[in-house]
Backbone as a ProteinNet text record, in pm:
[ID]
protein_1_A
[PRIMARY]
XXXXXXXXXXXXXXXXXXXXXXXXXXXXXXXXXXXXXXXXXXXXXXXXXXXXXXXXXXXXXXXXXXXXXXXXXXXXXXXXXXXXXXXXXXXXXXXXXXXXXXXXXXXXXXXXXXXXXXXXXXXXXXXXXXXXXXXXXXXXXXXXXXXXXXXXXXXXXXXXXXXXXXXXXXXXXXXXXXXXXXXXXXXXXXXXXXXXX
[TERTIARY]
8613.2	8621	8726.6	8700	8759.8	8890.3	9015	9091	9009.1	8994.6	8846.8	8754.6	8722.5	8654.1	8723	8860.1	8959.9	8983	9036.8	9097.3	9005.6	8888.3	8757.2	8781.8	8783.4	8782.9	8857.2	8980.7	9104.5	9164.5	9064.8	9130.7	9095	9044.6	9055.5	9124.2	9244.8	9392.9	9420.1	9493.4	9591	9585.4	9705.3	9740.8	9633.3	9528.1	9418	9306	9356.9	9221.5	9290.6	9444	9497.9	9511.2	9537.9	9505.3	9339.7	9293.3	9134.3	9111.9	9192.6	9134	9204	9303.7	9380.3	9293	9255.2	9175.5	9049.4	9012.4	8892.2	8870.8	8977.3	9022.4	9061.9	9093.6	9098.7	8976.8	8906.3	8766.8	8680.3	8658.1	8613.9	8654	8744.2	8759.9	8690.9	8669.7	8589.9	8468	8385.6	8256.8	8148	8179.2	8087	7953.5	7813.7	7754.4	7693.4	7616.3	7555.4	7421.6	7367	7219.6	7147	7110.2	6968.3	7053.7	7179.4	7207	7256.2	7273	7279.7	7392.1	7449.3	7642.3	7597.5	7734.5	7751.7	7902.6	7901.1	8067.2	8070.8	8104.6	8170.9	8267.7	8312.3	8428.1	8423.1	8365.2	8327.2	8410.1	8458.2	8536.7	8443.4	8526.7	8429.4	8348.2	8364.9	8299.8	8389.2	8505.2	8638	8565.8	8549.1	8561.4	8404	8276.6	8130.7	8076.3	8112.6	8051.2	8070	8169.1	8206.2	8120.1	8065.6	8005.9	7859.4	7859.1	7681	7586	7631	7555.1	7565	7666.1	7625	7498.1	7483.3	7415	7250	7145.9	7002	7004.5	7105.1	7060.8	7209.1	7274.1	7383.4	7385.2	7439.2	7482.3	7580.5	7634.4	7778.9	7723	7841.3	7831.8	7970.2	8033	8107.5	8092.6	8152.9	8123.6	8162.6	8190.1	8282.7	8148.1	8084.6	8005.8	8043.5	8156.5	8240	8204.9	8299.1	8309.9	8137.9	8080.1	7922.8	7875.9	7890.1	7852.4	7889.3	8024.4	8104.5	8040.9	8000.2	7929.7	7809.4	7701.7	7585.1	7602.2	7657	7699.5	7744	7833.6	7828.9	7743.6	7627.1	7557	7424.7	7462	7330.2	7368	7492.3	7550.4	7560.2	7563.2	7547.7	7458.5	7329.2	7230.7	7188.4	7242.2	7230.5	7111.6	7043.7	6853	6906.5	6958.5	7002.7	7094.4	7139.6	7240.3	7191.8	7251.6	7199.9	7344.1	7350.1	7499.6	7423	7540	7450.7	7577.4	7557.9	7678.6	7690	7732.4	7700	7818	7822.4	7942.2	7863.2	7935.6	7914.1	8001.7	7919.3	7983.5	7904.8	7964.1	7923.9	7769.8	7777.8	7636.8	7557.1	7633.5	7508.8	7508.6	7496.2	7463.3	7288.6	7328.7	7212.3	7175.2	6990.5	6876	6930.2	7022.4	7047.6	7125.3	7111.8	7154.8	7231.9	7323.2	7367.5	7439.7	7396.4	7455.4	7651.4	7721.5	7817.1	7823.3	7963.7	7991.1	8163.4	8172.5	8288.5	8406.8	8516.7	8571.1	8665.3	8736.3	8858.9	8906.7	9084.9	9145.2	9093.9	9001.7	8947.9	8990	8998.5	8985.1	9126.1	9259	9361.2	9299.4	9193.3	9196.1	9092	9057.8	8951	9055.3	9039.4	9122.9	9053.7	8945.7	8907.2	8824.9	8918.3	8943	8866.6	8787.6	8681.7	8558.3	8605.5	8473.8	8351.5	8455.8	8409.7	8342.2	8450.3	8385.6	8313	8281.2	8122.6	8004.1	8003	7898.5	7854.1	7959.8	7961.3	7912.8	7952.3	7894.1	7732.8	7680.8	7535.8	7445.5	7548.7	7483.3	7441.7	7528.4	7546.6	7423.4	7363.8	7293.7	7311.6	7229.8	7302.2	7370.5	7471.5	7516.2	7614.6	7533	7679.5	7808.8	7863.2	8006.2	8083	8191.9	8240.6	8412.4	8447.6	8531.2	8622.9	8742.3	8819	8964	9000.3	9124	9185.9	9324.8	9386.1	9527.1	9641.7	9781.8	9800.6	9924.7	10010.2	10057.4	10119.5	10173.6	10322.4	10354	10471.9	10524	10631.3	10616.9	10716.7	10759.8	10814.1	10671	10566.2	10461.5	10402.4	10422.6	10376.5	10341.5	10198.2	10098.8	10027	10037.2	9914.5	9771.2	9792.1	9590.6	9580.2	9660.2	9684.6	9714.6	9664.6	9731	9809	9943.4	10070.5	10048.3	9942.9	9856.8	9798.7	9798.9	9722.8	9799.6	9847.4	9849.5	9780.4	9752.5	9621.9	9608.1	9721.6	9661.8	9603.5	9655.5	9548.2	9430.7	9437.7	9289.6	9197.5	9280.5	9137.1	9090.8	9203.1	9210.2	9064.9	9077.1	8961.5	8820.7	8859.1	8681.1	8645.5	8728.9	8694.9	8577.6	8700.7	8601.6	8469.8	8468.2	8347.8	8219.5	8284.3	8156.1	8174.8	8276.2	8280	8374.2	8303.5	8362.7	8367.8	8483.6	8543.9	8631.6	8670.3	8820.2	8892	8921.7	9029	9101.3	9204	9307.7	9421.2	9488.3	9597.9	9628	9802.8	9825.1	9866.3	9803.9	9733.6	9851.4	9917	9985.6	10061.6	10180.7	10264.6	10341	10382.3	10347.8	10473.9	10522.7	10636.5	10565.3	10579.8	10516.7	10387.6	10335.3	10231.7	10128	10187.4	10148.5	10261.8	10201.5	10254.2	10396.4	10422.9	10518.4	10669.9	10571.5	10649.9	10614.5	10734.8	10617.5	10566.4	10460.9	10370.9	10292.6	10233	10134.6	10039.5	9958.7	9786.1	9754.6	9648.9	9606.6	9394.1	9345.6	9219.5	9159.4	9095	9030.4	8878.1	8815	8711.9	8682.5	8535.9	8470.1	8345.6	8305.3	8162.5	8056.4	7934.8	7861.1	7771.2
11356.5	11359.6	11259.5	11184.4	11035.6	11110.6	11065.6	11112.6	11143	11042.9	11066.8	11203.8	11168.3	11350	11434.3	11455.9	11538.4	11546.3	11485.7	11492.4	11503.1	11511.5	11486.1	11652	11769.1	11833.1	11884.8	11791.3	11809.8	11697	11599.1	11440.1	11448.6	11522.2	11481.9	11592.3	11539.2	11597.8	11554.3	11620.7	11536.5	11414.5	11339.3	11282.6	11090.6	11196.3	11090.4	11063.8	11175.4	11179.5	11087.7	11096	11051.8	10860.6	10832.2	10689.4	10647.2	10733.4	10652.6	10663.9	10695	10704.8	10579.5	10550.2	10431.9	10290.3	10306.5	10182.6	10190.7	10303.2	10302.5	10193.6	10259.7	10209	10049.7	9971.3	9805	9798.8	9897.8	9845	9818.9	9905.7	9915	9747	9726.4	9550.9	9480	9446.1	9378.4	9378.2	9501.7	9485.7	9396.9	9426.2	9335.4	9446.5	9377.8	9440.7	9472.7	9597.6	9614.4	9707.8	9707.1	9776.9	9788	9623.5	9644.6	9612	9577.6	9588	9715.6	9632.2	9740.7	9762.1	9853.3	9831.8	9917.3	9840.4	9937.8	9951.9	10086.9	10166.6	10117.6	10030	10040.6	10112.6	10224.5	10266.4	10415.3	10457.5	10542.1	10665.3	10684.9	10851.6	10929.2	11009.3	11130.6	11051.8	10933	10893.9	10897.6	10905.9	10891.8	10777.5	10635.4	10523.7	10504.1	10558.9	10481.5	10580.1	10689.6	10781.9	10796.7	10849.2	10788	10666.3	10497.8	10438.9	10452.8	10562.6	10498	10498.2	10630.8	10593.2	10449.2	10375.7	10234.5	10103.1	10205.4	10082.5	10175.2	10025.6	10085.9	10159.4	10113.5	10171	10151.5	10308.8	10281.1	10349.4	10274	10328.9	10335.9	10453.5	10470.2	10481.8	10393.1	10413.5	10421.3	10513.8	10530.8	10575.9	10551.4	10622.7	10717.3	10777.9	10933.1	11018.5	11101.9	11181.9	11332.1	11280.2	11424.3	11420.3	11267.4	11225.4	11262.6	11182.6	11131.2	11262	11391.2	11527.6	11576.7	11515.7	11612.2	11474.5	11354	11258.9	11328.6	11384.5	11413.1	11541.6	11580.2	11717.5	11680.6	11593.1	11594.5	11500.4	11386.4	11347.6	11504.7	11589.5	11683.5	11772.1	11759.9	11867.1	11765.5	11607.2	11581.4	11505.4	11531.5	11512.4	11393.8	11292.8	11146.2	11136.1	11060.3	11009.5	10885	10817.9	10669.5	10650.8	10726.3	10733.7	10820.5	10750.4	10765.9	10735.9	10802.2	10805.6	10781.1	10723.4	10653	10689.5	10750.4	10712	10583.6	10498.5	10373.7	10330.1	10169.6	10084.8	9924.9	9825.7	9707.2	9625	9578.1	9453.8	9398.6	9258.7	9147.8	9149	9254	9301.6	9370.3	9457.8	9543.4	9524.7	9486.7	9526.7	9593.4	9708.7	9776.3	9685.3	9672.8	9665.1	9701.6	9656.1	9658.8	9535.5	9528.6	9482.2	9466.4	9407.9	9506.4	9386.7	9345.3	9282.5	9276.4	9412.5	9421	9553.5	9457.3	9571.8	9608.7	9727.6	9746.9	9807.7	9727.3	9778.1	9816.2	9969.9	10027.8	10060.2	10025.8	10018.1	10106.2	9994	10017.2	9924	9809.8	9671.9	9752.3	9784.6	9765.3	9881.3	9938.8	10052.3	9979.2	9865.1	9793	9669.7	9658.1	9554.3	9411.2	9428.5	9271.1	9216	9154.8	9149.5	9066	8940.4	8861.1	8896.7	8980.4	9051	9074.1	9185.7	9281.2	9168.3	9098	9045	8955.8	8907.8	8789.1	8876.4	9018.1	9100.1	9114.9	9181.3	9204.7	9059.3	8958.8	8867.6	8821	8854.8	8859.8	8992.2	9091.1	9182.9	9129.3	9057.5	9037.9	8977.1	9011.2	8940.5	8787.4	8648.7	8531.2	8539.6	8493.8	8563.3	8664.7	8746.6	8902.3	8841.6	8975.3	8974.3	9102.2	9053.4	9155.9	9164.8	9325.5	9394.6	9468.8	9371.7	9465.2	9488.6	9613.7	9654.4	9737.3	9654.3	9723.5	9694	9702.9	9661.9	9540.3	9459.9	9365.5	9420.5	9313.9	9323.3	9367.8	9464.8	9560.2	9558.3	9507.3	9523.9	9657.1	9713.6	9881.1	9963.9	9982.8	10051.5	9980.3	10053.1	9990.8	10134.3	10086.4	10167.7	10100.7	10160.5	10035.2	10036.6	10138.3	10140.4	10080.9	10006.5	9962.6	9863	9763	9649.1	9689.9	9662.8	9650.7	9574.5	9603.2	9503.7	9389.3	9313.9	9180.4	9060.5	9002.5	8874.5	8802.1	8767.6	8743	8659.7	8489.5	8381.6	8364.3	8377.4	8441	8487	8627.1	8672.4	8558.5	8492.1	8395.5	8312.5	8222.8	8127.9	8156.3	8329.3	8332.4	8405	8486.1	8429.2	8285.2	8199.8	8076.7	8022.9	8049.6	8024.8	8028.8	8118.1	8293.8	8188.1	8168.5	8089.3	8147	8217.4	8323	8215.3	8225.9	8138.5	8190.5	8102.3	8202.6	8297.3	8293.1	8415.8	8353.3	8510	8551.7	8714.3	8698.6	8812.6	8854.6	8993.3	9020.4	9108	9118.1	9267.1	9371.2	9483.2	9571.8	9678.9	9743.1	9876.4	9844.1	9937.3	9947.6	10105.2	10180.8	10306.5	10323.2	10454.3	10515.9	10603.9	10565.8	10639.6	10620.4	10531.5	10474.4	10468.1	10389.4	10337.2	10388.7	10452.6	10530.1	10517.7	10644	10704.5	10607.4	10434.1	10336.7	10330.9	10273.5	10194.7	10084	10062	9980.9	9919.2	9807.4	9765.4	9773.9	9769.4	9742.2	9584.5	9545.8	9412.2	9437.9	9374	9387	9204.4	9220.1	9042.1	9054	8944.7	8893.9	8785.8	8822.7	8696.3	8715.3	8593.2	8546	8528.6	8519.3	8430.4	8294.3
12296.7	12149.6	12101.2	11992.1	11965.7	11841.3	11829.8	11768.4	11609.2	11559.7	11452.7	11440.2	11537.8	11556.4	11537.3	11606.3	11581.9	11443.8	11358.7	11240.6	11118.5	11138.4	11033.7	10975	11002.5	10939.6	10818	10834.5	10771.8	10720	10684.2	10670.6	10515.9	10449.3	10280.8	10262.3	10279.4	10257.3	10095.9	10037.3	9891.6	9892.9	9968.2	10014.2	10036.6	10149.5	10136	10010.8	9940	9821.3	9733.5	9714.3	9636.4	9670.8	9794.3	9857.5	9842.2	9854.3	9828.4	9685.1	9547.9	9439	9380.7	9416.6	9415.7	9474.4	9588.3	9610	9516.5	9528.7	9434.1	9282.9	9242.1	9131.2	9115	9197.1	9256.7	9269.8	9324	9426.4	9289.4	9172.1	9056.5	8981.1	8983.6	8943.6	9019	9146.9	9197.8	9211.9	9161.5	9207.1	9119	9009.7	8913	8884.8	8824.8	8899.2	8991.1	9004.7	9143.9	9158.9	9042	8974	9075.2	9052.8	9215.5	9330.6	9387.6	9501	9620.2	9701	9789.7	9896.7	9943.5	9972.9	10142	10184.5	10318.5	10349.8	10344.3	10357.8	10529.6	10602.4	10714.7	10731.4	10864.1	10905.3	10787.9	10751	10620.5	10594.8	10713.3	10756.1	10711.2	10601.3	10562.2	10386.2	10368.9	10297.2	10157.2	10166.1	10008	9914.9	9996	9938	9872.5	9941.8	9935.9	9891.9	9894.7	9823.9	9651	9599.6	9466.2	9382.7	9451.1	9418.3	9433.7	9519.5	9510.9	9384	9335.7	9187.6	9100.7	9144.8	9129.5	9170.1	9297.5	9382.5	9400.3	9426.2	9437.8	9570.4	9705	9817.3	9865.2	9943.5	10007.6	10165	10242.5	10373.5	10398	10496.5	10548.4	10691.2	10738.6	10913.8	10976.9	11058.1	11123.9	11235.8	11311	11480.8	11557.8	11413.2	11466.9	11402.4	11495.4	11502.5	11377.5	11408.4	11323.5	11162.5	11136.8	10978.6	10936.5	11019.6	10976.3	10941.6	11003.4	10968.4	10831.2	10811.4	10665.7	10541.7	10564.8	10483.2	10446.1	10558.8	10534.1	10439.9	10464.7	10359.3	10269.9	10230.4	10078.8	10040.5	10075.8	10003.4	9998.1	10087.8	10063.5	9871.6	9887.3	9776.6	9644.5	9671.4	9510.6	9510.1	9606.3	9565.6	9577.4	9622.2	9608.3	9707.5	9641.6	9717.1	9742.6	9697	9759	9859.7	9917.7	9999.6	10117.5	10260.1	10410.9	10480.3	10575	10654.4	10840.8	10900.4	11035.3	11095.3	11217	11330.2	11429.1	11389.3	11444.2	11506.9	11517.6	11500.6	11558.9	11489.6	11523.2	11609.1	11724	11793.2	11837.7	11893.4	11992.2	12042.7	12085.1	12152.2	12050.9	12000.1	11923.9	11759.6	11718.2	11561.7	11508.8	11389.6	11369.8	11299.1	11270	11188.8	11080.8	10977.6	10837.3	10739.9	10641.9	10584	10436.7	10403.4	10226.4	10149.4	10078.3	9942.6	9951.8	9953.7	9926	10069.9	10133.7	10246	10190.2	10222.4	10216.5	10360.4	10338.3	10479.5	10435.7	10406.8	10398	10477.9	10514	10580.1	10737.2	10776.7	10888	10977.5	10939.8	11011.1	11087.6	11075.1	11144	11275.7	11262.2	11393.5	11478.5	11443.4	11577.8	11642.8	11721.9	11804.1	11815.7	11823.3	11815.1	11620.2	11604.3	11449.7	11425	11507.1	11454.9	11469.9	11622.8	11646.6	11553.6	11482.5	11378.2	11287.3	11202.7	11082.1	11122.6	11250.1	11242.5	11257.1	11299.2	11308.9	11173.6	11097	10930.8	10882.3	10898.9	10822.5	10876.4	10982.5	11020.2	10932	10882.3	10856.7	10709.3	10592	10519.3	10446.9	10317.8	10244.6	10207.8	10240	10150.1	10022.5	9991	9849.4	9847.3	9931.5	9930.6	9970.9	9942.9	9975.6	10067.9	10131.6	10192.8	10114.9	10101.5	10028.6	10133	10197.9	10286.5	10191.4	10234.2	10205.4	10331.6	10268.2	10432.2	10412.1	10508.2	10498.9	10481.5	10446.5	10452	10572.1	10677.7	10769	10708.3	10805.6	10843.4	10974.6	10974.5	11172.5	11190.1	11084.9	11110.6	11130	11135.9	11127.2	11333.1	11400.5	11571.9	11595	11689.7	11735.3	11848.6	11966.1	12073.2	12038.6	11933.8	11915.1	11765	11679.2	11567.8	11509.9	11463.4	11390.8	11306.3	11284.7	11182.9	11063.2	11038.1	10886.8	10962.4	10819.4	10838.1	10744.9	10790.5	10775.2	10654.4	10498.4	10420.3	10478.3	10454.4	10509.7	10628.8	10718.9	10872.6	10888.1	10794.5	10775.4	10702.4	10599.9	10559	10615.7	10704.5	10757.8	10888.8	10958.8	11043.3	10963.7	10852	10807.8	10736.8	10714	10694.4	10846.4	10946.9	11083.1	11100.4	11061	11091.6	10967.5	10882	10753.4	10620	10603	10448.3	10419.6	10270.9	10136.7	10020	9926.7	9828.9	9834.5	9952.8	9970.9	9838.6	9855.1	9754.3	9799.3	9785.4	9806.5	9718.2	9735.3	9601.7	9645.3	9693.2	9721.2	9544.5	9572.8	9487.5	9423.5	9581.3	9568.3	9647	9615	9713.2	9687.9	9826.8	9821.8	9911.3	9904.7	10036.1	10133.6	10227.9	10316.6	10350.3	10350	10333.6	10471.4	10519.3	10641.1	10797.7	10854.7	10932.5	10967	10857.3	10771.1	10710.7	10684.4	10662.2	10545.9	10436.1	10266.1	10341.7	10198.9	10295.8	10174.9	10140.2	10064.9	10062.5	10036.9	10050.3	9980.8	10054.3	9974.8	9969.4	9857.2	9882.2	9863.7	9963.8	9985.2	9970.3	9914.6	9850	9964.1	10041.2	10050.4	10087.3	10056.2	10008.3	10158.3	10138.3	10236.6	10169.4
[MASK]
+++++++++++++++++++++++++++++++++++++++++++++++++++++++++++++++++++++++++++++++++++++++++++++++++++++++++++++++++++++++++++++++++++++++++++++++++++++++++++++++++++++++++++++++++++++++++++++++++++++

């Protein structure tokens, strides 16, 4: 059982409801619209961030690879009813990426719990509609915040500099918030970045 699994029953804490209503709320400036498009919550947990929007979007997916989260997702899209919305236990890499695709992906502070950091986003950018965009939010680097299973944030210029690599255009970035206790149990910023395909 993946620490994820562990903590899913008890992870929409205060605390986290109160951190995901905050990004929410950034995430709400960036989207534009999104009538006929279609979004994918990467990394989804119990669904804080992608759930809230779907009544925005024609078609939404959440995929995470914690068997756990993906259970307490399917339950609350059963309870508000949402017909546009589908939850997947998945995950993307190198080798595997699923049969989907979405206009607008979103990655909340997920990126710092995968270790191979281009990995991820050249999969995400294969997944990506021409046109779409991908929506990560995550730390500013902290080097008081150390974990062996964790990136200590991110770097913006760095991060753009490698989806520049990768083929995403139009970055744009802005750190957003800044919070006590934030980031394991350091203050800590958040930044949210914009880019294109």
């Amino acid at each position: 059982m993946s620490v994820f699994d562990r903590i899913a029953s008890h992870y929409d804490s205060p605390k986290q409801l109160e951190l995901a209503q905050i990004i929410l709320n950034e995430l709400e400036n960036s989207l534009g619209e999104t009538n006929e498009k279609t979004l994918l919550d990467y990394g989804c947990g119990t669904g804080l961030i992608g759930l809230p929007l779907a009544d925005r979007f024609e078609k939404v997916t959440l995929i995470d690879p914690s068997k756990e989260m993906i259970t307490i997702v399917e339950q609350k899209v059963e309870s508000m009813a949402l017909k546009n919305t589908k939850a997947m236990i998945d995950h993307f890499s190198k080798e595997h990426i699923p049969e989907i695709t979405a206009d607008i992906i979103i990655v909340s502070l997920v990126l710092l719990h995968i270790p191979d950091t281009k990995e991820i986003l050249e999969a995400l950018y294969q997944v990506l509609n021409p046109k779409g965009y991908l929506l990560i939010v995550d730390f500013d680097t902290n080097e008081k915040a150390r974990h062996e299973k964790v990136h200590s944030g991110f770097d913006q210029n760095k991060l753009k500099a490698m989806l520049e690599t990768i083929g995403y255009q139009s970055i744009q970035s802005n750190t957003f918030y800044h919070g006590e206790e934030l980031f394991m149990r350091q203050d800590a910023s958040m930044f949210v970045l914009r880019a294109e395909k």
